[in-house]
N, CA, C and O atoms as CSV, one atom per row, in Angstrom:
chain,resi,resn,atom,element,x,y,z
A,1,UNK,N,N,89.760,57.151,88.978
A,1,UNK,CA,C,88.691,57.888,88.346
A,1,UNK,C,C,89.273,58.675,87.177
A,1,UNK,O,O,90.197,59.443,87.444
A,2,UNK,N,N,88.840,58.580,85.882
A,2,UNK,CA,C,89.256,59.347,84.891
A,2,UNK,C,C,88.774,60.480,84.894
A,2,UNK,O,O,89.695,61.280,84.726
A,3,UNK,N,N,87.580,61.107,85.020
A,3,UNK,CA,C,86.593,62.444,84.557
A,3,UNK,C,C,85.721,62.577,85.876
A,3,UNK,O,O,85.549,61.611,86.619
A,4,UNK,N,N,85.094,64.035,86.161
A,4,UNK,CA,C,83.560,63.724,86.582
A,4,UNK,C,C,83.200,65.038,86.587
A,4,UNK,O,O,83.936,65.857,87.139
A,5,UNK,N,N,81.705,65.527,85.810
A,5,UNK,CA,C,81.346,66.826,85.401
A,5,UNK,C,C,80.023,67.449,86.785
A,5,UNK,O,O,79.124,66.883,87.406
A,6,UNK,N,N,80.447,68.543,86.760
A,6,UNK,CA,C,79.299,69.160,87.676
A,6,UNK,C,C,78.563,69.954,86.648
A,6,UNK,O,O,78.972,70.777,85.830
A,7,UNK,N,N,77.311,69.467,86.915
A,7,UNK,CA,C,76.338,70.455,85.556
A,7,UNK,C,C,75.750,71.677,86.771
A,7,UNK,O,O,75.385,71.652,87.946
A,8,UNK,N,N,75.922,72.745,85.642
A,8,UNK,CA,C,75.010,74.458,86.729
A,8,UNK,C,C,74.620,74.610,85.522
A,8,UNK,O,O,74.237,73.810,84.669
A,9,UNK,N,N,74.803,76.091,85.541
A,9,UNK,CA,C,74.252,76.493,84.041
A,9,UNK,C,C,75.279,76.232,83.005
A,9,UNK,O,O,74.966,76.731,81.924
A,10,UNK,N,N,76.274,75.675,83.007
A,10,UNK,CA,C,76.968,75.108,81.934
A,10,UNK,C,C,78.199,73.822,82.566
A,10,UNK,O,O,78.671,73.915,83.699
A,11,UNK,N,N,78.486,72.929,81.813
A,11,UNK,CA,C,79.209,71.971,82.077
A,11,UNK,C,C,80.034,72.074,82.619
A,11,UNK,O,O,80.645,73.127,82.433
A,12,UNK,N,N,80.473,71.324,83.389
A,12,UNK,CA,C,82.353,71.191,84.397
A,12,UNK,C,C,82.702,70.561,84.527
A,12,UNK,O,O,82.628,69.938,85.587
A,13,UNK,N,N,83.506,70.160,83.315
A,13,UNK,CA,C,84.256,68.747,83.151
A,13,UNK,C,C,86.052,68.232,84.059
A,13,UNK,O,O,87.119,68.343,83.456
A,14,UNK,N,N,85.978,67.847,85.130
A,14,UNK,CA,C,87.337,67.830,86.118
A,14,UNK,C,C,88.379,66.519,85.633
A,14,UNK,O,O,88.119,65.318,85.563
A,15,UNK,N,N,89.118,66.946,85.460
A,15,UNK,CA,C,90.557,65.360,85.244
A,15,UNK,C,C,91.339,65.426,86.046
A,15,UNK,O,O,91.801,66.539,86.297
A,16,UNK,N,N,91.752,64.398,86.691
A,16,UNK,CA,C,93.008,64.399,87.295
A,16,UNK,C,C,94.161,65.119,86.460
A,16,UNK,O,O,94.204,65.376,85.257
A,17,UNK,N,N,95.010,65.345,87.396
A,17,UNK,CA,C,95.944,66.144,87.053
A,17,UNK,C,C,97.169,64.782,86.321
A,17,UNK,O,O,97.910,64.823,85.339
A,18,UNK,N,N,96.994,64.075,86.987
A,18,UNK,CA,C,97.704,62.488,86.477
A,18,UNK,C,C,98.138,62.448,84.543
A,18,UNK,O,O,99.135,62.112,83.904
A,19,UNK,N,N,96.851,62.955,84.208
A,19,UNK,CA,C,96.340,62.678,82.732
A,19,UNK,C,C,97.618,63.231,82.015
A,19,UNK,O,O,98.425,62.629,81.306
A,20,UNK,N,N,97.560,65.062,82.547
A,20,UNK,CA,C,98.358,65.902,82.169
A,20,UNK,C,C,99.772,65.644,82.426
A,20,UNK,O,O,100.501,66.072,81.532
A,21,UNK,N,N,100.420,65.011,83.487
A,21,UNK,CA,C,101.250,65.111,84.243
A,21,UNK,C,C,101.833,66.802,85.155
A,21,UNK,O,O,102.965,67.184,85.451
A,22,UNK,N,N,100.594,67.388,85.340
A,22,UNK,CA,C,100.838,68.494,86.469
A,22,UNK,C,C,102.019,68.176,87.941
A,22,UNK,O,O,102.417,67.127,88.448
A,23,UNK,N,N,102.202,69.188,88.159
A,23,UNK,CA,C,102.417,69.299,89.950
A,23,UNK,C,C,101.767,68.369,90.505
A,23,UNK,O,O,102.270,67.266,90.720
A,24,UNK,N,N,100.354,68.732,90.868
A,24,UNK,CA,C,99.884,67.675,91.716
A,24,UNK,C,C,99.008,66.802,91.414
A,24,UNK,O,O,97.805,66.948,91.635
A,25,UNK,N,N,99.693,65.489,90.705
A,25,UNK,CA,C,98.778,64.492,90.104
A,25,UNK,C,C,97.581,63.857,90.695
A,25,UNK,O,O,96.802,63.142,90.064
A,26,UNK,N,N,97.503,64.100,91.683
A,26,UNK,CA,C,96.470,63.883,92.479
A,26,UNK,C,C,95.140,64.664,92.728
A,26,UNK,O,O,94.209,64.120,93.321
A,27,UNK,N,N,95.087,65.521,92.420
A,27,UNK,CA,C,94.248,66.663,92.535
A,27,UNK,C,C,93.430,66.942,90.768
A,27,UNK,O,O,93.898,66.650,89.667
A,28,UNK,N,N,92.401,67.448,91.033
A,28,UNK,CA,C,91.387,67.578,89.656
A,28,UNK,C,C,91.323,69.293,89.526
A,28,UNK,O,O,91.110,70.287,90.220
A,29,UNK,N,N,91.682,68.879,88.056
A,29,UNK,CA,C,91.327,70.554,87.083
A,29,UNK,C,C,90.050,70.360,86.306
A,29,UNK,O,O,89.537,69.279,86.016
A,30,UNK,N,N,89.508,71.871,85.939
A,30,UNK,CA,C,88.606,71.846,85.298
A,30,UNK,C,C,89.282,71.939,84.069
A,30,UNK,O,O,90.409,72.413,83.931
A,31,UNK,N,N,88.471,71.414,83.058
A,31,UNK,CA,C,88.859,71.488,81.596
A,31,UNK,C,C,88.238,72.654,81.105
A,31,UNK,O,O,87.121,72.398,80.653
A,32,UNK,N,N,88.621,74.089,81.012
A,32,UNK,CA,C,88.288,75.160,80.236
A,32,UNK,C,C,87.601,75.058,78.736
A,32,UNK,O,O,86.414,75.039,78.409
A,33,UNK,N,N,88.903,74.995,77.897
A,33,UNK,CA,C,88.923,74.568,76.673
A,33,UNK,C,C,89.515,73.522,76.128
A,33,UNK,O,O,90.738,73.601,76.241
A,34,UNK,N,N,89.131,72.533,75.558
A,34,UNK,CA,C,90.169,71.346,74.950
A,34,UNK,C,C,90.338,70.908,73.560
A,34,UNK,O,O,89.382,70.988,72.789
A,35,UNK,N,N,91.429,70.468,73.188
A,35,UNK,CA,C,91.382,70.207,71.767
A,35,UNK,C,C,92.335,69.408,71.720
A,35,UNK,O,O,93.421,69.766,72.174
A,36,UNK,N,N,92.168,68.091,71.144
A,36,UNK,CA,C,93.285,67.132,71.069
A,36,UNK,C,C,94.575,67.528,70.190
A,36,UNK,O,O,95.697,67.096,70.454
A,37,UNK,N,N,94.360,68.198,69.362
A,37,UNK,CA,C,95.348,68.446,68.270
A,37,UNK,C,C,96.026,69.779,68.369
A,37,UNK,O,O,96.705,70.247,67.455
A,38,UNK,N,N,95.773,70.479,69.732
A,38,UNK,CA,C,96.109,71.926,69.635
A,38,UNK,C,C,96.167,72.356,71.237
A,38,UNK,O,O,96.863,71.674,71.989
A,39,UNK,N,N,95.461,73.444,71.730
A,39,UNK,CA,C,96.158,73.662,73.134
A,39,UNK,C,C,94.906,73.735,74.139
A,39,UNK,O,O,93.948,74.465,73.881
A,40,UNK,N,N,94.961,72.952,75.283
A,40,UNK,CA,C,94.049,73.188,76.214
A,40,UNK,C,C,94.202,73.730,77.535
A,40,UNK,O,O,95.213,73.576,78.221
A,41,UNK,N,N,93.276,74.305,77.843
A,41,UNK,CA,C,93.155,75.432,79.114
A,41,UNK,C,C,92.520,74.810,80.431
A,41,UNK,O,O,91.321,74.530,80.407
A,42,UNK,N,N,93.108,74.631,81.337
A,42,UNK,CA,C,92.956,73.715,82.186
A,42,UNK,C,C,93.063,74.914,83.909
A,42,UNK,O,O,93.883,75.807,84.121
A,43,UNK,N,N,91.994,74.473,84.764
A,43,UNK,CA,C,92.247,75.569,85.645
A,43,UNK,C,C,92.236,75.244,87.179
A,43,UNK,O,O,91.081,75.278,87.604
A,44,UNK,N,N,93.111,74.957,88.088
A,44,UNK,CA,C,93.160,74.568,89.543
A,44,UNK,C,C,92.989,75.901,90.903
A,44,UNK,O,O,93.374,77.040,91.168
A,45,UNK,N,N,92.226,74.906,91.392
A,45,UNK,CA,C,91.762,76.075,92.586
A,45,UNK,C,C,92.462,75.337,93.769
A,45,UNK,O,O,92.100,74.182,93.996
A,46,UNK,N,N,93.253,75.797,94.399
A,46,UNK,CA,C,94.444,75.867,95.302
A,46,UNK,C,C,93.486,76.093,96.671
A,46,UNK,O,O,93.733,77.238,97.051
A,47,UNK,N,N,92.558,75.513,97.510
A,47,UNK,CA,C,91.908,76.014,99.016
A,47,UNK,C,C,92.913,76.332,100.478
A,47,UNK,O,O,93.495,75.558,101.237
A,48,UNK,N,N,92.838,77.300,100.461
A,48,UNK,CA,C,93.817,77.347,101.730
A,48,UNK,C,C,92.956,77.366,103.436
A,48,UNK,O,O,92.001,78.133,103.317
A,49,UNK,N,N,92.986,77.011,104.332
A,49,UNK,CA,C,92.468,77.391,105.073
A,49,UNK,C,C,93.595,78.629,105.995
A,49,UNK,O,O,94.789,78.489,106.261
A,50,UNK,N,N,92.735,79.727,106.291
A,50,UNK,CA,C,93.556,80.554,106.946
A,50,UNK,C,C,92.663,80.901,108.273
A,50,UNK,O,O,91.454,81.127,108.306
A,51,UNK,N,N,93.319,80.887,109.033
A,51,UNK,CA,C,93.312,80.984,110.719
A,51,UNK,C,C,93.152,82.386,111.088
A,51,UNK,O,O,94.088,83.113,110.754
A,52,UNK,N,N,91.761,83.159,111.961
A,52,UNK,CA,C,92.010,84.376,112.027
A,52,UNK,C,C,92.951,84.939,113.063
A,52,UNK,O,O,93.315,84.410,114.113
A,53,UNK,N,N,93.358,86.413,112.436
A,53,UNK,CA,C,94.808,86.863,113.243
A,53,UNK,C,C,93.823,88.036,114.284
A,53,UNK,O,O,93.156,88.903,113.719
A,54,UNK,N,N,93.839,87.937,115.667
A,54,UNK,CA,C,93.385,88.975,116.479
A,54,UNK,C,C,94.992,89.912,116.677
A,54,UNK,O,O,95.293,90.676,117.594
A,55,UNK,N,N,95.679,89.581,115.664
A,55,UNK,CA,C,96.947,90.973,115.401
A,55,UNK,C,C,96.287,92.029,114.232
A,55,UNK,O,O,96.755,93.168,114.217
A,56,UNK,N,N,95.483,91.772,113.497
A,56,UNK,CA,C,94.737,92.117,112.252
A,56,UNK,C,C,93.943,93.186,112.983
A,56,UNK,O,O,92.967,92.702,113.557
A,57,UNK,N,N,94.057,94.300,113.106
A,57,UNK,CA,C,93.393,95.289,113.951
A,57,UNK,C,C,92.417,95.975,112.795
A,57,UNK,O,O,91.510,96.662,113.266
A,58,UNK,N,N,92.459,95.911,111.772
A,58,UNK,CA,C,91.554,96.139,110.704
A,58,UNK,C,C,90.353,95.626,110.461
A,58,UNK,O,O,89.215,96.066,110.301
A,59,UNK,N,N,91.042,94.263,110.475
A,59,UNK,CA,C,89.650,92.900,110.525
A,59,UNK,C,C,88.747,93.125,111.972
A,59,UNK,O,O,87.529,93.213,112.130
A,60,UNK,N,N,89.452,93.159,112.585
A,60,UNK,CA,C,89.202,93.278,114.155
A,60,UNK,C,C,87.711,94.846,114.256
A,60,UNK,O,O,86.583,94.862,114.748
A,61,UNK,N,N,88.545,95.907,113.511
A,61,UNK,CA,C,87.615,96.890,113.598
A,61,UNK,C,C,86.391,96.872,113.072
A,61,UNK,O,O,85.484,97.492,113.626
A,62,UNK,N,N,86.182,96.152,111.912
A,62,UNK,CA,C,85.885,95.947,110.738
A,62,UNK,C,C,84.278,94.424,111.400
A,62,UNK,O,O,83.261,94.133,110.771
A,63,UNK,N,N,84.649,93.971,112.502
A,63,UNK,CA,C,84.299,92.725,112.987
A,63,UNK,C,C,84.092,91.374,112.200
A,63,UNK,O,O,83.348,90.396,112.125
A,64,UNK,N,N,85.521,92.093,111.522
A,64,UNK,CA,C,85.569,90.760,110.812
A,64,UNK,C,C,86.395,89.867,111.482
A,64,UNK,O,O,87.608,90.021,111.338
A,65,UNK,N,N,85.992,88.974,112.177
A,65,UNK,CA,C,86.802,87.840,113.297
A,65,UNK,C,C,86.651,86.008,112.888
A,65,UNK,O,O,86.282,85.130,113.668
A,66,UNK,N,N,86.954,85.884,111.830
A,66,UNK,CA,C,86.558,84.572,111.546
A,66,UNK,C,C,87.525,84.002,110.470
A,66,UNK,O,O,88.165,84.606,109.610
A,67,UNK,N,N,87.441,82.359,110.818
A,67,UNK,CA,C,88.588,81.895,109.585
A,67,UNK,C,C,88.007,81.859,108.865
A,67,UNK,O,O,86.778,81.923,108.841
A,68,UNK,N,N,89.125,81.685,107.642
A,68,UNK,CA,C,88.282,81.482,106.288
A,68,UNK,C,C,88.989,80.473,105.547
A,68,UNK,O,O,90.019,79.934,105.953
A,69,UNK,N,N,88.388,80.213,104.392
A,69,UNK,CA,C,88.870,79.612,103.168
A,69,UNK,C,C,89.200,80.367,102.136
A,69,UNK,O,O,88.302,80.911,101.493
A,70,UNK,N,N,90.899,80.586,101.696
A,70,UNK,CA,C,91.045,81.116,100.472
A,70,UNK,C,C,91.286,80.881,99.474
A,70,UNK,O,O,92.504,80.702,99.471
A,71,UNK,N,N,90.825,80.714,98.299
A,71,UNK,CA,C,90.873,80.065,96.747
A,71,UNK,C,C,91.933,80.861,95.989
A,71,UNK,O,O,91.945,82.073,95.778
A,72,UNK,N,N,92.977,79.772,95.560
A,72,UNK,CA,C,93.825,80.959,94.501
A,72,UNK,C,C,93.429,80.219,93.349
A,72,UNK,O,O,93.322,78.992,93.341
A,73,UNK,N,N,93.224,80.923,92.432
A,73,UNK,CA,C,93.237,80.329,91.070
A,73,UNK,C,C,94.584,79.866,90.042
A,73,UNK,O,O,95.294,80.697,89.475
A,74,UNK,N,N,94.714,78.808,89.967
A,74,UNK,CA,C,95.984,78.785,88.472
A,74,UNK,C,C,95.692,78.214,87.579
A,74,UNK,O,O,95.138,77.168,87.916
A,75,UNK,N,N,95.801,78.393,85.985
A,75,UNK,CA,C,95.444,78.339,85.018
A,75,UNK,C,C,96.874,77.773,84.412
A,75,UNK,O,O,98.036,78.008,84.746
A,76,UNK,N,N,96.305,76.923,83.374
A,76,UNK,CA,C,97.447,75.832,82.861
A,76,UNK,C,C,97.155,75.857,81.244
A,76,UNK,O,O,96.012,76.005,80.812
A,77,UNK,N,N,98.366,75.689,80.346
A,77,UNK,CA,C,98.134,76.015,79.089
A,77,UNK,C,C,98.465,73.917,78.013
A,77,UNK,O,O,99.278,74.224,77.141
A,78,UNK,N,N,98.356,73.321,77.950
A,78,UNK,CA,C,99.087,72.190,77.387
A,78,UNK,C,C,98.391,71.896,76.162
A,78,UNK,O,O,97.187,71.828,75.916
A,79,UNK,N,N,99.818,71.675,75.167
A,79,UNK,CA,C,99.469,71.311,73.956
A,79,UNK,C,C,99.398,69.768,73.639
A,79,UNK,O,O,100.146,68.927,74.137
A,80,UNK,N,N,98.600,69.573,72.927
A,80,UNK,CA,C,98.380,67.900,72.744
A,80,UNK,C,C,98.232,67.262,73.829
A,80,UNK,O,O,98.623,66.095,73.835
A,81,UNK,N,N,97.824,67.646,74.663
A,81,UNK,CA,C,98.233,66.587,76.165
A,81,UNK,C,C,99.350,66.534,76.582
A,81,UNK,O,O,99.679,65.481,77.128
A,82,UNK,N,N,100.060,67.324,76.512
A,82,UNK,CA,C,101.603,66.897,77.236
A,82,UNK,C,C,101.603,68.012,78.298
A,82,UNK,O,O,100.716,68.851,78.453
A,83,UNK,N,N,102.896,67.870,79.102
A,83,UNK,CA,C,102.747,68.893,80.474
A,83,UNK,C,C,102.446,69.587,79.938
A,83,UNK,O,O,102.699,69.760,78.746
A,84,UNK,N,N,101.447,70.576,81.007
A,84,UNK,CA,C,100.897,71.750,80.776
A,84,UNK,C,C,102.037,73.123,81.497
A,84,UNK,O,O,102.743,73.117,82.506
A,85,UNK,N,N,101.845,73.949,80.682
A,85,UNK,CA,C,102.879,75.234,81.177
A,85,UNK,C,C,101.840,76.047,81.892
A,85,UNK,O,O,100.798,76.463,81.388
A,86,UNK,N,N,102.201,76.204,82.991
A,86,UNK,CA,C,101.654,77.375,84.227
A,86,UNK,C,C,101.557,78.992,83.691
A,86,UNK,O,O,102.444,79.845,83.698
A,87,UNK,N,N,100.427,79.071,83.316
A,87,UNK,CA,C,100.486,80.877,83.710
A,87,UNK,C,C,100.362,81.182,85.083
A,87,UNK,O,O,99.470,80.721,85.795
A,88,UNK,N,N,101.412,82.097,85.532
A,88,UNK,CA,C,101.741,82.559,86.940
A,88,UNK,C,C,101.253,83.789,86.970
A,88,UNK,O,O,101.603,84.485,87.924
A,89,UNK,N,N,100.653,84.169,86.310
A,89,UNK,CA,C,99.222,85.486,86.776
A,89,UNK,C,C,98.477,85.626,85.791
A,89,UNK,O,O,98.613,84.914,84.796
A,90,UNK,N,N,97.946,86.167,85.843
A,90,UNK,CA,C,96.887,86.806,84.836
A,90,UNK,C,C,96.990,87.595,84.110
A,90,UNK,O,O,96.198,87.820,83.195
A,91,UNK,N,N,98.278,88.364,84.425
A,91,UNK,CA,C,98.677,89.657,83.603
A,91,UNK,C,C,99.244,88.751,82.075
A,91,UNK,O,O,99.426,87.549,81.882
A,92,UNK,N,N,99.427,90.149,81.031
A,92,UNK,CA,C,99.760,89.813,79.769
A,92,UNK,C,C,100.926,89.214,79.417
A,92,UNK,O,O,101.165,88.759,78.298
A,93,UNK,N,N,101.747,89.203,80.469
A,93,UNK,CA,C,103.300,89.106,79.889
A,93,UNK,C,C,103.250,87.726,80.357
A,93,UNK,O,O,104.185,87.018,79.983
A,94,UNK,N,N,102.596,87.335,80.901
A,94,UNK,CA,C,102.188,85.817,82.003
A,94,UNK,C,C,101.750,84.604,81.057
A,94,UNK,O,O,102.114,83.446,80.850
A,95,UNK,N,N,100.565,85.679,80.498
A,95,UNK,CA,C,99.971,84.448,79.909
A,95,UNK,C,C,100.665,84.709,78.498
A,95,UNK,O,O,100.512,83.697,77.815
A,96,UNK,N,N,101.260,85.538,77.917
A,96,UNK,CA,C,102.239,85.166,76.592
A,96,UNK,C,C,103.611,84.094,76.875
A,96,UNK,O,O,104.198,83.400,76.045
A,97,UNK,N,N,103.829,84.215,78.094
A,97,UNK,CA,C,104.817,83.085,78.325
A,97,UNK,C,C,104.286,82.255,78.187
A,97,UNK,O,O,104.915,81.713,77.278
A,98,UNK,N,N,103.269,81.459,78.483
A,98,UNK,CA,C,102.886,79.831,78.443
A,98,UNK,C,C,102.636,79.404,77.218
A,98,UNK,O,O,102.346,78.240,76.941
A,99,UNK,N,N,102.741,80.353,76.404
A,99,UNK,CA,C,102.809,79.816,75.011
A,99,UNK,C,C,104.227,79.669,73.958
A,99,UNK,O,O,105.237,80.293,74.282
A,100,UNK,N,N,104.231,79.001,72.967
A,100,UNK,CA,C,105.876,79.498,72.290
A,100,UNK,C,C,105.739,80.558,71.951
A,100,UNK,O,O,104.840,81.395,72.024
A,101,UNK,N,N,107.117,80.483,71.385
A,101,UNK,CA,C,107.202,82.175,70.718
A,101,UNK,C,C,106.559,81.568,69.266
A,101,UNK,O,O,106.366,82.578,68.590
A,102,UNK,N,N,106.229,80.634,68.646
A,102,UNK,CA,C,105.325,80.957,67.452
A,102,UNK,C,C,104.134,81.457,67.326
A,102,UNK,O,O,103.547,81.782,66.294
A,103,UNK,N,N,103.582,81.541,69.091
A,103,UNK,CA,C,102.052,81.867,69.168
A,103,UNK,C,C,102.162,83.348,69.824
A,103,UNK,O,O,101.085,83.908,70.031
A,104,UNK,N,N,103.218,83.963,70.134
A,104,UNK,CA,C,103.206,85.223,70.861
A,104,UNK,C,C,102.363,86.636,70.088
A,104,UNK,O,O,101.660,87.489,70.628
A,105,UNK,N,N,102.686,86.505,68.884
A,105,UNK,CA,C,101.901,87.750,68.593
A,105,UNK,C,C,100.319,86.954,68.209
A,105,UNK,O,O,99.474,87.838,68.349
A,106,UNK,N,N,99.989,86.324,68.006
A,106,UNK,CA,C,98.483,85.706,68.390
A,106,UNK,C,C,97.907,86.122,69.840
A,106,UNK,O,O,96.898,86.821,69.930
A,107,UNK,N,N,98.423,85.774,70.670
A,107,UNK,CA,C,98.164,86.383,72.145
A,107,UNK,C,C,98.521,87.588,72.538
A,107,UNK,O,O,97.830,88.062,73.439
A,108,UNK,N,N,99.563,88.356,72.058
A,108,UNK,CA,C,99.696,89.721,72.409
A,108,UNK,C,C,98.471,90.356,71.230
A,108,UNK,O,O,97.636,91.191,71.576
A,109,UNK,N,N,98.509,90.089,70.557
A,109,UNK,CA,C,97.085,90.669,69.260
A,109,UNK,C,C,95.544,90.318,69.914
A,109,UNK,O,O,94.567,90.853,69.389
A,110,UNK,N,N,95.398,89.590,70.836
A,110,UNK,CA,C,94.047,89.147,71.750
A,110,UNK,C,C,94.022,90.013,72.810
A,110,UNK,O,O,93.112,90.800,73.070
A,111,UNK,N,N,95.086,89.843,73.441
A,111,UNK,CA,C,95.259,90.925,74.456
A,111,UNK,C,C,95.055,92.616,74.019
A,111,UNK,O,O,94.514,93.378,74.820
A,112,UNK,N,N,95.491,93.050,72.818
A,112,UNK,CA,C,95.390,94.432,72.598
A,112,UNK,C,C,93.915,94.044,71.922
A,112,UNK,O,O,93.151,94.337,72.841
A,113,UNK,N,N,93.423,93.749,71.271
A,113,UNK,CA,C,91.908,93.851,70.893
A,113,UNK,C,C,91.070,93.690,72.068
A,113,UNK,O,O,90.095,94.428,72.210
A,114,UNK,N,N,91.364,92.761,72.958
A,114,UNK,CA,C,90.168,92.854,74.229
A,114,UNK,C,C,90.947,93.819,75.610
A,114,UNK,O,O,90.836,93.486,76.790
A,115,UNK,N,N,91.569,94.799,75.221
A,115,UNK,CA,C,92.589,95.228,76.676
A,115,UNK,C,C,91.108,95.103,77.478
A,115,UNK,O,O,90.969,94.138,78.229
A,116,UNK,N,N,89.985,96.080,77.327
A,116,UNK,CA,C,89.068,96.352,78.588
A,116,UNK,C,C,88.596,95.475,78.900
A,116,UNK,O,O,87.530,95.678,79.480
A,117,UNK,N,N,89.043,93.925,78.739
A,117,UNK,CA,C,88.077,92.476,79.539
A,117,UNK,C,C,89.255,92.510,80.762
A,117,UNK,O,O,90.236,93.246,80.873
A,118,UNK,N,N,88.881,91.679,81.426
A,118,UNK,CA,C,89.168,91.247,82.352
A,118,UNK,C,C,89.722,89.518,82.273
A,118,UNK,O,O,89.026,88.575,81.897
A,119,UNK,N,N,91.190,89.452,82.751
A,119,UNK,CA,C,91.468,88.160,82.414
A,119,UNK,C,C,90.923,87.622,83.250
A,119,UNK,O,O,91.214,88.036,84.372
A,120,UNK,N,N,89.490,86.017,83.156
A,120,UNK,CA,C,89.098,85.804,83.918
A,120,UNK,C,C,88.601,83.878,82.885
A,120,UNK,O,O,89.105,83.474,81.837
A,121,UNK,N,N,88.097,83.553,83.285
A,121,UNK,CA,C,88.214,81.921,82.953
A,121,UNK,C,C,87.519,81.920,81.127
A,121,UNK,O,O,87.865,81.200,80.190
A,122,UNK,N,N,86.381,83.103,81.170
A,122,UNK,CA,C,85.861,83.414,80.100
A,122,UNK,C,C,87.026,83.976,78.437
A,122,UNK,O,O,87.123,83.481,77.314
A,123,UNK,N,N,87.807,85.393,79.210
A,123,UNK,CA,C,88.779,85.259,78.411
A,123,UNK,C,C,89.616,84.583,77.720
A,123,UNK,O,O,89.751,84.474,76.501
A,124,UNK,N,N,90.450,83.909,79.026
A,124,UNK,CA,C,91.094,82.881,78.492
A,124,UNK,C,C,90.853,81.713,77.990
A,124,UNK,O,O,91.840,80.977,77.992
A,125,UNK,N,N,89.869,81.257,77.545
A,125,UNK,CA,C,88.879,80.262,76.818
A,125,UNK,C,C,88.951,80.856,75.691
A,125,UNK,O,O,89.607,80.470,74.724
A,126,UNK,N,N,88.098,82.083,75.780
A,126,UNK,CA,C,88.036,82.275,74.294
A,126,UNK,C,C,89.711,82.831,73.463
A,126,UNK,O,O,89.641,83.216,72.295
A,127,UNK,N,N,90.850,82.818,74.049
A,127,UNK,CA,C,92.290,83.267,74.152
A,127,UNK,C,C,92.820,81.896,73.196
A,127,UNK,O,O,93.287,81.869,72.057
A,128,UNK,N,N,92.603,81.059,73.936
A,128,UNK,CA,C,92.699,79.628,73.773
A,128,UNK,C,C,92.640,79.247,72.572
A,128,UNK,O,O,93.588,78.999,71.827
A,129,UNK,N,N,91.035,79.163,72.255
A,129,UNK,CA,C,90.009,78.894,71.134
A,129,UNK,C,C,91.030,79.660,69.587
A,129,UNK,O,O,91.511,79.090,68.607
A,130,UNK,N,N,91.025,81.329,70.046
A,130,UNK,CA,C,91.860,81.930,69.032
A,130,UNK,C,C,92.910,81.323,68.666
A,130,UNK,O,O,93.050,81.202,67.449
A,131,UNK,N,N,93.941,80.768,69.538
A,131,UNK,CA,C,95.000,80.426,69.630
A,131,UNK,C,C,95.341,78.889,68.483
A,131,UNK,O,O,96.258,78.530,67.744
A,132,UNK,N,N,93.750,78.260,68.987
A,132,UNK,CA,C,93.727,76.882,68.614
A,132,UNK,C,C,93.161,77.231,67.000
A,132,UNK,O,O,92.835,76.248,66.334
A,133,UNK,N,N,93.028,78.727,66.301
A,133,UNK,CA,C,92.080,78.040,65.371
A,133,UNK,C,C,93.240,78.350,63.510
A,133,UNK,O,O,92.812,77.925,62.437
C-alpha cells in the first residue's frame, strides 16, 4: 500500500514509513507538511498498551482501576525524501536539532516569535512551512 487518507474536518494523508526509510518501515505516519524540494513533517503515534498497577494507590484512590492505551507522539523532520531526523521532544533545543545548522536561526527566530504557542502538530507545520519558504 503506498498512501491512505482519513477525511474529518481536514485531510490525513498516512505513508508507510518504507517511503522515508524510518525505524519502523512498517508502520504509517501522517504527512503534516510536505514539499518535494524542501523539508517534510511527518508524525508517528507509538500505542502502548499498559496493564493496570493495584500498587498505584493513587489510581486506586482516585478509582481509577483500568488498562489503558497510551499514545506517545514523535515527529520526524526529512528533507527531499531522504531519512527523516527525529525530534526527541517538543522542546526548542529538540526541534532545532533536526534541522542543519543552516536552518537554526530560522527555527530559533519561530520559536522566539511564537514562544506562547504550544508545540503541537499545528506549530510545527506552520515551523516547517517557514522553514520551507
Amino acid at each position: 500500500m503506498k498512501s491512505f487518507s482519513i477525511n474529518t474536518d481536514k485531510d490525513h494523508v498516512f505513508v508507510p514509513g518504507r517511503i522515508y526509510g524510518t525505524e519502523n518501515p512498517t508502520d504509517f505516519y501522517e504527512v503534516l507538511s510536505k514539499n518535494d524540494s524542501g523539508y517534510t513533517l511527518l508524525k508517528y503515534i507509538k500505542t502502548t498498551f499498559v496493564k493496570f498497577d493495584n500498587r498505584d494507590i493513587a489510581k486506586v484512590k482516585r478509582g481509577d482501576m483500568y488498562d489503558e492505551f497510551v499514545d506517545k507522539t514523535i515527529y520526524y523532520v526529512a528533507y527531499k525524501s531522504a531519512n527523516p531526523q527525529k525530534i526527541g521532544s517538543n522542546k526548542e533545543k529538540s526541534v532545532v536539532g533536526a534541522f542543519p545548522a543552516s536552518k537554526k536561526a530560522i527555527v530559533e527566530n519561530y520559536f522566539n516569535n511564537h514562544s506562547q504557542q504550544d508545540v503541537n502538530d499545528d506549530f510545527l507545520t506552520k515551523l516547517v512551512e517557514t522553514v520551507n519558504q
